[in-house]
DOKE-259065 format. One record per residue (C-alpha): residue number from 1; residue in three letters; y, x, z. Coordinates in pm, 1 decimal, padded with zeros to 6 digits. Each point is the difference from the previous one (the first is absolute). Layout:
N
<r mifi="NUM" martor="ALA" north="Y" east="X" up="Z"/>
...
***
This chain:
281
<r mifi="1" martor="UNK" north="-00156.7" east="-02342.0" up="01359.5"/>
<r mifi="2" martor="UNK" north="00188.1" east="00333.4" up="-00025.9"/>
<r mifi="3" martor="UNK" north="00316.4" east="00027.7" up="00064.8"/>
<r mifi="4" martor="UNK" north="00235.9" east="00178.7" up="-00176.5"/>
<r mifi="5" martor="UNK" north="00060.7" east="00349.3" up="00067.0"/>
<r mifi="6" martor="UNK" north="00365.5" east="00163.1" up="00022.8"/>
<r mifi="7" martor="UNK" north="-00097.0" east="00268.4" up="-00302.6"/>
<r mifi="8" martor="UNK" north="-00054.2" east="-00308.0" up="-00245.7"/>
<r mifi="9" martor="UNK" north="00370.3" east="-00036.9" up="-00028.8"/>
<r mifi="10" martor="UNK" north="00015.3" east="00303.1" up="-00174.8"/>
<r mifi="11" martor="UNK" north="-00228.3" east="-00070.3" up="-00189.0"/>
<r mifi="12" martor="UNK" north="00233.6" east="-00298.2" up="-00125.5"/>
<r mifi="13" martor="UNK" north="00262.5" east="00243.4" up="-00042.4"/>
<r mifi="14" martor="UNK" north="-00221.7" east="00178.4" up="-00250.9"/>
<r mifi="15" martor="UNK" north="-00100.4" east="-00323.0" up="-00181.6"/>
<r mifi="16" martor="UNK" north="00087.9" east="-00297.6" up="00110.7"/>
<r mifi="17" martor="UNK" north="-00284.9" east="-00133.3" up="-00249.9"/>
<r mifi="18" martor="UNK" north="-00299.2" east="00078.8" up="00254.9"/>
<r mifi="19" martor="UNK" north="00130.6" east="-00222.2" up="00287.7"/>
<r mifi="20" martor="UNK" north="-00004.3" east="-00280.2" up="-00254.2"/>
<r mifi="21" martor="UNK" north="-00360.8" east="00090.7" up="-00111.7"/>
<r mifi="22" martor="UNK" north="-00091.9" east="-00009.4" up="00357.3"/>
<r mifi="23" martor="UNK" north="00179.0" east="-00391.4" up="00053.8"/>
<r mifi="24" martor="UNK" north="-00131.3" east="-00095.6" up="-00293.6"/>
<r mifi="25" martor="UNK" north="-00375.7" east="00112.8" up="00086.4"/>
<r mifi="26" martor="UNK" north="00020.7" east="-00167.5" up="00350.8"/>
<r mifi="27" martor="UNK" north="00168.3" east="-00329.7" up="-00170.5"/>
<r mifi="28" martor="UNK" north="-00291.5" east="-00037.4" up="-00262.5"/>
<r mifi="29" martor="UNK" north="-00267.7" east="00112.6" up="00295.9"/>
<r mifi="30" martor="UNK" north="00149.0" east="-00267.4" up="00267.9"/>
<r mifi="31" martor="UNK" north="00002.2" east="-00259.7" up="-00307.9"/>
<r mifi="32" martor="UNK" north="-00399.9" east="00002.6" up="-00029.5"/>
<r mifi="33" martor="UNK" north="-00043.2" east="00044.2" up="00403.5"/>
<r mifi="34" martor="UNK" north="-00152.0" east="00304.8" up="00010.1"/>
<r mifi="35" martor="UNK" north="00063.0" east="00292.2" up="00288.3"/>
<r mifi="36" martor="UNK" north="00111.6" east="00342.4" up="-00088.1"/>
<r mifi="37" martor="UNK" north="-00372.3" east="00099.1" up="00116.2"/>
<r mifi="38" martor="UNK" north="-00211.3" east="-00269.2" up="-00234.6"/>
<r mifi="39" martor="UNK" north="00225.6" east="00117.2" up="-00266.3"/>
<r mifi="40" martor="UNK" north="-00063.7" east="00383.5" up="00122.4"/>
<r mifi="41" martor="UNK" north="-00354.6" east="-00108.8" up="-00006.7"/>
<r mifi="42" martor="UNK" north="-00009.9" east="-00155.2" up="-00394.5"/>
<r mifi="43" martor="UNK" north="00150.3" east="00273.0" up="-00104.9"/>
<r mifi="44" martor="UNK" north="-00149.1" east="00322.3" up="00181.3"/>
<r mifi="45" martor="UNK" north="00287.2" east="00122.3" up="00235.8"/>
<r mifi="46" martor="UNK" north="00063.6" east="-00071.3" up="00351.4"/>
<r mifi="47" martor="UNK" north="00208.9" east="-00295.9" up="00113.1"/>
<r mifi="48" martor="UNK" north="00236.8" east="00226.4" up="00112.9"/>
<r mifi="49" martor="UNK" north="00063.7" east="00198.5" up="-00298.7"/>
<r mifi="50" martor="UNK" north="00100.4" east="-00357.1" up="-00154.0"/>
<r mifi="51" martor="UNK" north="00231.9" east="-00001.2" up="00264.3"/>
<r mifi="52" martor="UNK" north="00181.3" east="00303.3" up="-00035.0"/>
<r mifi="53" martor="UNK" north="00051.3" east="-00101.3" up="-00375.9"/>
<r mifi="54" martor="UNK" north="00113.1" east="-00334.6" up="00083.5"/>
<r mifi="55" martor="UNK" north="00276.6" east="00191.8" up="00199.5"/>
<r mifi="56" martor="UNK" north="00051.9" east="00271.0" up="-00236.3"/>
<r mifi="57" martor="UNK" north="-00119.1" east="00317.4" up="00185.6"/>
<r mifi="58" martor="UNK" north="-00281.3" east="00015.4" up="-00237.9"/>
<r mifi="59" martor="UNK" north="-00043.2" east="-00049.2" up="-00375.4"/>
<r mifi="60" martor="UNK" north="-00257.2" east="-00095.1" up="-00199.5"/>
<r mifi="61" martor="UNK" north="-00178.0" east="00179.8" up="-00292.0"/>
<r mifi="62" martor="UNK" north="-00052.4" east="-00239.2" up="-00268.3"/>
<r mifi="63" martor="UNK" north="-00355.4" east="-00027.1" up="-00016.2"/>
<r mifi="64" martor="UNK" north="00043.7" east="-00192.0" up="00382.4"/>
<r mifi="65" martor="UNK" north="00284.8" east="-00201.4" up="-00119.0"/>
<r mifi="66" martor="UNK" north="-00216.9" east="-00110.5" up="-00295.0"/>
<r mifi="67" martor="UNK" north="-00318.5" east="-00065.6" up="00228.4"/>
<r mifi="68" martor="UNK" north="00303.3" east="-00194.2" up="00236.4"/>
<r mifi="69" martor="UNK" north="00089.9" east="-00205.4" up="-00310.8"/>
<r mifi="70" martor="UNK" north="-00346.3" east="-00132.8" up="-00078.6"/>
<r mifi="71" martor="UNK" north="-00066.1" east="-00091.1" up="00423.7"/>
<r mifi="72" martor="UNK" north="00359.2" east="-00152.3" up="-00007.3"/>
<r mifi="73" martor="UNK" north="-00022.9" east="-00166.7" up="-00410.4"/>
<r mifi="74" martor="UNK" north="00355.3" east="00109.8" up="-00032.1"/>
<r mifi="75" martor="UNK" north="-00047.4" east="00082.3" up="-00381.0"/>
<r mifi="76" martor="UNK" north="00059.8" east="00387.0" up="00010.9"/>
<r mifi="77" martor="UNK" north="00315.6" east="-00070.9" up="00198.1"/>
<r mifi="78" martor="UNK" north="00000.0" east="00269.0" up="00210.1"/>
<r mifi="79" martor="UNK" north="-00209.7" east="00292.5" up="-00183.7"/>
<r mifi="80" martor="UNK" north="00335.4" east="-00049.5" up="-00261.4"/>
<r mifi="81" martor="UNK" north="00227.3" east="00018.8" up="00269.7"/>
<r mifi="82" martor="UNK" north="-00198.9" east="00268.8" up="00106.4"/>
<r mifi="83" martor="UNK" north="00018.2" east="00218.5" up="-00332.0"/>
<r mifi="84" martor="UNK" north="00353.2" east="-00056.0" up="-00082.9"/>
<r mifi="85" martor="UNK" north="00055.5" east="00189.7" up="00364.5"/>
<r mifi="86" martor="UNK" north="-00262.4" east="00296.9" up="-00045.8"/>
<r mifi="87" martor="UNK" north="00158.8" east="00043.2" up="-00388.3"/>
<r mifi="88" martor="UNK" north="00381.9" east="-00021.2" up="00124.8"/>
<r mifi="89" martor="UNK" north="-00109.1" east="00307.9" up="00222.6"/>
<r mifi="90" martor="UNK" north="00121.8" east="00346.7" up="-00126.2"/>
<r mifi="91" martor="UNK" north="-00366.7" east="00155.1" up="00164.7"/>
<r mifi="92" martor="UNK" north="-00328.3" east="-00034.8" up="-00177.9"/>
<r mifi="93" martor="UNK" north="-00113.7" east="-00356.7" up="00081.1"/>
<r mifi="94" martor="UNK" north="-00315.4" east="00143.4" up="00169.9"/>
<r mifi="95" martor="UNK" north="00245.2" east="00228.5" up="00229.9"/>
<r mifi="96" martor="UNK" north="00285.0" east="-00250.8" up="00041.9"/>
<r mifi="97" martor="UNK" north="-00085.1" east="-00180.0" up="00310.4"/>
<r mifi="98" martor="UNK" north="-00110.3" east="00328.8" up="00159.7"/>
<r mifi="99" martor="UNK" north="00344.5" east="00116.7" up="-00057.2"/>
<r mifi="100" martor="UNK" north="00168.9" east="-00274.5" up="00145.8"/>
<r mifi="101" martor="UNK" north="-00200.5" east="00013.4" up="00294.5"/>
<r mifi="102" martor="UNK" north="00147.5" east="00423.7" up="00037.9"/>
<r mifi="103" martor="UNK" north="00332.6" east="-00160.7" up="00093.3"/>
<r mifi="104" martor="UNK" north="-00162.4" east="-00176.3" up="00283.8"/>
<r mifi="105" martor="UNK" north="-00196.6" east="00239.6" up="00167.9"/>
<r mifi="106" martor="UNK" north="-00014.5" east="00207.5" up="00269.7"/>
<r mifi="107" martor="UNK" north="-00233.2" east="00210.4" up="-00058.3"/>
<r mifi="108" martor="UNK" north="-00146.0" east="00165.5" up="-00302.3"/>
<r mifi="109" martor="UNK" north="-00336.0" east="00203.0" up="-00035.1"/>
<r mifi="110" martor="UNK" north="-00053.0" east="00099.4" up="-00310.9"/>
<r mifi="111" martor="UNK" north="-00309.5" east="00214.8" up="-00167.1"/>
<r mifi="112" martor="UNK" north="00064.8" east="00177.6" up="-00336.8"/>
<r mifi="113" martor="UNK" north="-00286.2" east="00169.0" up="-00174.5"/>
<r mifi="114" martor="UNK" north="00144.3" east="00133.7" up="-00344.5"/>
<r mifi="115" martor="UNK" north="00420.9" east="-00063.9" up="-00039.5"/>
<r mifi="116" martor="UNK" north="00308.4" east="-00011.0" up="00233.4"/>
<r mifi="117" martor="UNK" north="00016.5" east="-00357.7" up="00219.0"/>
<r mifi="118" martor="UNK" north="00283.5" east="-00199.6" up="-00162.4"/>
<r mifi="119" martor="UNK" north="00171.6" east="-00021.1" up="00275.6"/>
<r mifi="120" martor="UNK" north="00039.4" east="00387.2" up="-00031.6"/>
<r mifi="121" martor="UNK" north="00040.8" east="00052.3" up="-00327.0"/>
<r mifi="122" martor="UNK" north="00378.1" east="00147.9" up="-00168.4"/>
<r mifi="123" martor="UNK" north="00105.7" east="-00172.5" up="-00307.9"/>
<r mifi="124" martor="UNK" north="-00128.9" east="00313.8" up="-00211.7"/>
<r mifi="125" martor="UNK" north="-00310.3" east="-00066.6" up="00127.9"/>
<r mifi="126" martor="UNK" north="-00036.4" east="-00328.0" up="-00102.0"/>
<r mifi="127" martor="UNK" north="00125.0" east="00090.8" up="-00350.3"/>
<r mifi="128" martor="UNK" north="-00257.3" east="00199.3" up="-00058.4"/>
<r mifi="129" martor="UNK" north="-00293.9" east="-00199.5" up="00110.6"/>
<r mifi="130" martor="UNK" north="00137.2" east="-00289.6" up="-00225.8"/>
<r mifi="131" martor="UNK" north="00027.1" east="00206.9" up="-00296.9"/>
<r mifi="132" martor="UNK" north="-00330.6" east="-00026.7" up="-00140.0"/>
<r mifi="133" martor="UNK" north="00024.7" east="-00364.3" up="00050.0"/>
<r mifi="134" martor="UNK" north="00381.6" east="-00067.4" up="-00114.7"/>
<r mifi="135" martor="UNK" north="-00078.8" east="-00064.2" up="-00411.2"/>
<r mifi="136" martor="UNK" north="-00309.8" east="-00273.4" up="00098.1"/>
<r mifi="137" martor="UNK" north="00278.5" east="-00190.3" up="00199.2"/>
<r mifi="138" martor="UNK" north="00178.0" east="-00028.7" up="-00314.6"/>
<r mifi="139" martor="UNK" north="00306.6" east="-00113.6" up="00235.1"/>
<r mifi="140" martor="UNK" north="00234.5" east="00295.7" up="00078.1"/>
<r mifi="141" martor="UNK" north="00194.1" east="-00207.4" up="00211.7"/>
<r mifi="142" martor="UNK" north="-00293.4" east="-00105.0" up="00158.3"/>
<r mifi="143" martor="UNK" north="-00127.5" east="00362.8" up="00079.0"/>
<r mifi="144" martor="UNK" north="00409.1" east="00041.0" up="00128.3"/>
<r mifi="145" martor="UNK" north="-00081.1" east="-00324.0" up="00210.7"/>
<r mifi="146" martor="UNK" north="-00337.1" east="00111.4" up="00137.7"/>
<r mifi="147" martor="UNK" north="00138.4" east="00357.9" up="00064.7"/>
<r mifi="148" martor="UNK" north="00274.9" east="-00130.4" up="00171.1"/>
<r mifi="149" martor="UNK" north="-00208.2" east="-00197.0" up="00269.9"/>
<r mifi="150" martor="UNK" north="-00203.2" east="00293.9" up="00095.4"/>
<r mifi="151" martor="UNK" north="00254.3" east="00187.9" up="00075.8"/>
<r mifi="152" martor="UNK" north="00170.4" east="-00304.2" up="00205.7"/>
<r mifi="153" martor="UNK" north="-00196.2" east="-00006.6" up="00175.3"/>
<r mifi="154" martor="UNK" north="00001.2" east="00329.5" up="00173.6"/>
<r mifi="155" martor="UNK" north="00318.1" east="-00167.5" up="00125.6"/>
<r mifi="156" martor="UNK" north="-00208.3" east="-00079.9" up="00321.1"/>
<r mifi="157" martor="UNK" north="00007.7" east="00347.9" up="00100.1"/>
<r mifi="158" martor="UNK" north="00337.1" east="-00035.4" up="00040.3"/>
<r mifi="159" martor="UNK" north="-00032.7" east="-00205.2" up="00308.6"/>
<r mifi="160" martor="UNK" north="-00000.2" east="00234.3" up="00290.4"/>
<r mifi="161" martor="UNK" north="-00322.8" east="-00222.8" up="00211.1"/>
<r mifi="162" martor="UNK" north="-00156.1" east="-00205.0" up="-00252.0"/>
<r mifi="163" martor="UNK" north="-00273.9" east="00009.3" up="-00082.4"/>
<r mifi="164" martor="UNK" north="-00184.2" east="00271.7" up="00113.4"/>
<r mifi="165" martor="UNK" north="-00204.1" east="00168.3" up="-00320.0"/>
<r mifi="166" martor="UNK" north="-00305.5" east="00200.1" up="00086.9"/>
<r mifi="167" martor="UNK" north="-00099.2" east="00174.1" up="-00330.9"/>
<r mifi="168" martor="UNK" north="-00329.6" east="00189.9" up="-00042.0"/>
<r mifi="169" martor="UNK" north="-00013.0" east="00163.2" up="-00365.2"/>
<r mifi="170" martor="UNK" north="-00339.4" east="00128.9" up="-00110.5"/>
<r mifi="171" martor="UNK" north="00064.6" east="00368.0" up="-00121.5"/>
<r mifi="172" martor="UNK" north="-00050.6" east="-00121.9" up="-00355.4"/>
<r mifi="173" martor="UNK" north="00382.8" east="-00121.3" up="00024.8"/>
<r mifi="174" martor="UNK" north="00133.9" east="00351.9" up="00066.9"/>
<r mifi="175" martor="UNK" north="-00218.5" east="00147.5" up="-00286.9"/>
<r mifi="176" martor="UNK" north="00065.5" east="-00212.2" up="-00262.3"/>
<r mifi="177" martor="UNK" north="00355.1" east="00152.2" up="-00141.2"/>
<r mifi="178" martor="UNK" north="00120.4" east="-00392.0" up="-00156.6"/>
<r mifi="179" martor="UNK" north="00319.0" east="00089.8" up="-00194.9"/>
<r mifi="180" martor="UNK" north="-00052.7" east="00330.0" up="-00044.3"/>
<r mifi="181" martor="UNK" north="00026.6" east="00301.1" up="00325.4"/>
<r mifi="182" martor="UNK" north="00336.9" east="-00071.3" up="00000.8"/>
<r mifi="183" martor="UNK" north="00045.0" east="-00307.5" up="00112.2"/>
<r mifi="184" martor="UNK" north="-00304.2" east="-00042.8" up="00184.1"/>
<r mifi="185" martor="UNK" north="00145.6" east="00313.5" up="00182.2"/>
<r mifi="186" martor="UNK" north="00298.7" east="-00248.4" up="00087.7"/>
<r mifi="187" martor="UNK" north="-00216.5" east="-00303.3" up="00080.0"/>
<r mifi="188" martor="UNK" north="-00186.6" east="00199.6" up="00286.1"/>
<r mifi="189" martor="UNK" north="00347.4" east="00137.2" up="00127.2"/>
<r mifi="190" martor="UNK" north="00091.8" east="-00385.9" up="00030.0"/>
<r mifi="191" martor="UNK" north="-00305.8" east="-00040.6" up="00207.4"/>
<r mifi="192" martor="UNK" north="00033.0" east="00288.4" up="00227.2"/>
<r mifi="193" martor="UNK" north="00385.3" east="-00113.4" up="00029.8"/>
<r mifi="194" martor="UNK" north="-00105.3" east="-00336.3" up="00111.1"/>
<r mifi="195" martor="UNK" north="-00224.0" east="00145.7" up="00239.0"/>
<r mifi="196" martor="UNK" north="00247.3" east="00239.0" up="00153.5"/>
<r mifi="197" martor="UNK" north="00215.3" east="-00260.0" up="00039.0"/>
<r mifi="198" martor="UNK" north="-00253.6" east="-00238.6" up="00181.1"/>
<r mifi="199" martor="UNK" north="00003.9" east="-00295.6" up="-00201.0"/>
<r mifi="200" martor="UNK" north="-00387.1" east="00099.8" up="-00080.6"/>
<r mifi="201" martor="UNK" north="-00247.2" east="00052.4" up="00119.7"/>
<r mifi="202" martor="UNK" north="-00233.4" east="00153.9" up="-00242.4"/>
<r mifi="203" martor="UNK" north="-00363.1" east="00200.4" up="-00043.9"/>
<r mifi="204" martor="UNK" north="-00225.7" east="00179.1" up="-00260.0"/>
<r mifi="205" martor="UNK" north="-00368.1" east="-00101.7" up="-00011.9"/>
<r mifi="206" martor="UNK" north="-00102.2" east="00371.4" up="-00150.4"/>
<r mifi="207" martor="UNK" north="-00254.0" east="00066.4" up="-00239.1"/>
<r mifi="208" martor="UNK" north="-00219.3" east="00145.6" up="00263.9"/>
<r mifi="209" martor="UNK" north="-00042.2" east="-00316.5" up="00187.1"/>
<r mifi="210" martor="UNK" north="-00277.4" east="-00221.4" up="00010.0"/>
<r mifi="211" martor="UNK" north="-00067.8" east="-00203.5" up="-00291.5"/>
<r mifi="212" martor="UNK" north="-00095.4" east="-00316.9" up="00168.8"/>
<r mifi="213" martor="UNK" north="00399.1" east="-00026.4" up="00134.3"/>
<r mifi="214" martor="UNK" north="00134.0" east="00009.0" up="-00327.5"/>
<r mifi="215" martor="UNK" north="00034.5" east="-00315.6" up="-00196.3"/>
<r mifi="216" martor="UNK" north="00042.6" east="-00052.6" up="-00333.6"/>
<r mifi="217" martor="UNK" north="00261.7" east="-00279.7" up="-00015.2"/>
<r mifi="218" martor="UNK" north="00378.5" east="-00000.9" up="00123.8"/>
<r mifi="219" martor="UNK" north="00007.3" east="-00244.5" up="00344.1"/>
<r mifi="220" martor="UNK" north="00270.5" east="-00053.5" up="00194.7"/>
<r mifi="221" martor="UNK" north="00010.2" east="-00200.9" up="00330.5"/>
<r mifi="222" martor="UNK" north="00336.9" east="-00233.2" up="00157.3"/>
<r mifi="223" martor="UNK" north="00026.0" east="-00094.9" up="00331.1"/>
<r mifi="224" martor="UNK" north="00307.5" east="-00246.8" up="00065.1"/>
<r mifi="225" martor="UNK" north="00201.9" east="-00122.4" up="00273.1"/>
<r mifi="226" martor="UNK" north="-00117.8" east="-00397.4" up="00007.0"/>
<r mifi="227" martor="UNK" north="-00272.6" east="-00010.6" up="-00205.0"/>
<r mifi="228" martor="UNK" north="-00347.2" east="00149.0" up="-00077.0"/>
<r mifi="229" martor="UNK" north="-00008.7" east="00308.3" up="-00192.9"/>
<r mifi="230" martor="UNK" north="-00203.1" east="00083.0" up="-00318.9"/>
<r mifi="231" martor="UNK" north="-00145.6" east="00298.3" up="-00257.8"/>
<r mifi="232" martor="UNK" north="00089.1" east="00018.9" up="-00334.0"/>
<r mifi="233" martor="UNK" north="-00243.9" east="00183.0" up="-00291.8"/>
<r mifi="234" martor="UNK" north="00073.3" east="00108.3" up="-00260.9"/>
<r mifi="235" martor="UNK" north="-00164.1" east="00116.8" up="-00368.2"/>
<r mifi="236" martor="UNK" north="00157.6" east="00142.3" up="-00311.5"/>
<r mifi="237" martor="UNK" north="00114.2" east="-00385.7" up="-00119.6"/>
<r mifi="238" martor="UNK" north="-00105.1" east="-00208.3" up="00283.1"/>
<r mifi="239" martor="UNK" north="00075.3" east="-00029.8" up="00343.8"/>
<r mifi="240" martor="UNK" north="-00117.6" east="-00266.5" up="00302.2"/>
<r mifi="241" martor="UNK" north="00197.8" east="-00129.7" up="00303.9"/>
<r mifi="242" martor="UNK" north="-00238.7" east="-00073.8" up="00287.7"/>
<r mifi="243" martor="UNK" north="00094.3" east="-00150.3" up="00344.6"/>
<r mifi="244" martor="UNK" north="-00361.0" east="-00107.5" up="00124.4"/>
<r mifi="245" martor="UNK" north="-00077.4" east="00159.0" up="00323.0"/>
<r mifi="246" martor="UNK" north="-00349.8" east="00169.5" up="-00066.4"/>
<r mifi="247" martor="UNK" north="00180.2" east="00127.1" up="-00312.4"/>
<r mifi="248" martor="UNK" north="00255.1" east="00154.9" up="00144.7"/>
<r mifi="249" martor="UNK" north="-00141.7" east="00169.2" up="00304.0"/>
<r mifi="250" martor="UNK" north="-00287.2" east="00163.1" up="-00264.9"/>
<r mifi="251" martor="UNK" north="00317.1" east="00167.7" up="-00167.5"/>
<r mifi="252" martor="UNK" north="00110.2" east="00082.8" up="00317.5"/>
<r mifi="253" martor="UNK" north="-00260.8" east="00155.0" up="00087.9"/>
<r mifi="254" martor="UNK" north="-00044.7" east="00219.1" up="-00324.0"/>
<r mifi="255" martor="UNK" north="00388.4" east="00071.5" up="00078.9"/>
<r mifi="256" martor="UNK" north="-00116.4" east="00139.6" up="00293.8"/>
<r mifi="257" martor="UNK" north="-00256.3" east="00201.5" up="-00102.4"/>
<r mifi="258" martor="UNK" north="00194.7" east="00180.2" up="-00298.0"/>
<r mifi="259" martor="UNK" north="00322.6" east="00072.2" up="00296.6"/>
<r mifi="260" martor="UNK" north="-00268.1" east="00142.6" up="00219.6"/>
<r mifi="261" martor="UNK" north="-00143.9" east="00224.8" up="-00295.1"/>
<r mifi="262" martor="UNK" north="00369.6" east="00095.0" up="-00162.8"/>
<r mifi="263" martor="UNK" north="00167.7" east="00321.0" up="00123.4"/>
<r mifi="264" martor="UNK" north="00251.0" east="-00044.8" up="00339.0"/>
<r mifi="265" martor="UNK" north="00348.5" east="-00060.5" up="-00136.3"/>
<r mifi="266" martor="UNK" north="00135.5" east="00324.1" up="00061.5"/>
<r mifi="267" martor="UNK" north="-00279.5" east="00095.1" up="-00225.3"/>
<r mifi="268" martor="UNK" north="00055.2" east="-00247.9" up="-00272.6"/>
<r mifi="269" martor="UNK" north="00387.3" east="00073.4" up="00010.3"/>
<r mifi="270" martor="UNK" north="-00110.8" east="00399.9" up="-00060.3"/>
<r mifi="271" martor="UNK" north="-00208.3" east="-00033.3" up="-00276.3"/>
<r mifi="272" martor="UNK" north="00259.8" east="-00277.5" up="-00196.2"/>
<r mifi="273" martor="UNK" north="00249.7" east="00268.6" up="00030.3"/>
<r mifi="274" martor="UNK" north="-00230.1" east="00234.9" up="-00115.2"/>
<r mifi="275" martor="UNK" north="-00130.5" east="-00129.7" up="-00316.5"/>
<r mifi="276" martor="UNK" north="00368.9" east="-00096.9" up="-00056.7"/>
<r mifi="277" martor="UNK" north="00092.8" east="00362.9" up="00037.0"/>
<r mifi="278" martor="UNK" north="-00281.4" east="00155.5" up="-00244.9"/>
<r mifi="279" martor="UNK" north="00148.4" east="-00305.1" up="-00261.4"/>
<r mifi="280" martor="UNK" north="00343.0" east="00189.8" up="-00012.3"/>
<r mifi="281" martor="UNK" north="-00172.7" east="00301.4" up="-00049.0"/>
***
């Protein structure tokens, strides 16, 4: 059994819903004697991932609580429970337990091959990239609500210790003028200020480096105080949470190759300025 961890009560604060999802799940998995690892087992994850759910450091995606509600015969129980969550989340459904997880770590390494990390980007920024987007979404207090929780949460920054957020952007994010010179001129300036001001750490993977470090998906990689960490991938309308070991030490290890390949960050902090320079001119 797993106990549970300190950082799961803020995850209550956040929504008090998930702690019940987790109660609920053990109830219904005690009530047809089965342990958190035969139920792991049914359903494809380790025991101890149903653990962590069970005490809230860990959500499901719905497909799992779905393949959870056959194993358990609970009707579709919990995959409901489970989508009224994801939907009441301002974030993209595929993103929103990713971004939950932000607020818990201690660590972030994060790889981005063609636009500003989120976590990075200024509110003009994120304007423009949803631009193109805004009239499919119908919504425009949706687009207000989605804008509005990207820019939140650069709110983490604020702390002065946590977490820690490696970035390594593929040159591709300097060169691509989103918004216009202008205010990609003031996006890298927001960068480099972050970076003089240590809160980041952050590197270019240049055009001139080897092609096999580059990858061609955003990843990012959490490490946490009391409990495992996991990568995050991401495509243009998808993205996948994954905590198994052999997953995440393969995108640690690509991590580590693209740091090792990107310039030093003196170097990376040169050319941002740079580029942001010959965008005012």
């Amino acid at each position: 059994m797993v106990n549970k961890p300190n950082r799961g009560l803020s995850f209550a604060q956040g929504k008090v819903g998930w702690p019940f999802f987790g109660s609920e799940l053990k109830r219904r998995r005690e009530a047809v004697s089965l342990t958190q690892q035969q139920l792991g087992e049914r359903v494809y994850v380790s025991g101890t991932y149903i653990g962590l759910i069970e005490a809230a450091v860990r959500k499901p995606q719905l497909d799992l609580a779905r393949r959870i509600d056959s194993e358990l015969g609970t009707d579709g129980l919990l995959a409901r429970m489970c989508k009224e969550l994801i939907d009441s989340s301002p974030h993209a459904a595929y993103f929103a337990d990713a971004a939950e997880l932000e607020v818990e770590a201690v660590t972030i390494s994060e790889y981005a091959p063609t636009l500003v990390p989120g976590l990075l980007q200024t509110e003009e920024y994120v304007r423009a990239l949803m631009a193109p987007s805004a009239p499919l979404l119908l919504d425009s207090t949706l687009v207000e609500t989605r804008v509005r929780a990207r820019t939140d949460r650069a709110a983490l920054l604020d702390n002065p210790t946590t977490p820690v957020l490696w970035a390594v952007l593929h040159e591709t994010v300097l060169r691509v003028p989103v918004g216009g010179e202008a205010l990609m001129a003031r996006q890298l300036t927001h960068i480099g200020r972050l970076a003089h001001d240590e809160r980041i750490l952050v590197q270019v993977l240049p055009f001139s480096a080897n092609a096999h470090a580059a990858s061609g998906s955003m990843f990012a990689l959490m490490t946490f105080a009391e409990a495992p960490p996991v990568a995050y991938s991401e495509g243009q309308y998808s993205g996948q949470l994954l905590d198994t070991p052999a997953m995440v030490a393969k995108y640690r290890l690509s991590y580590d190759l693209i740091r090792a390949a990107a310039l030093s960050p003196e170097a990376s902090l040169s050319l941002i300025e740079s580029v942001a320079e010959d965008y005012k001119a």
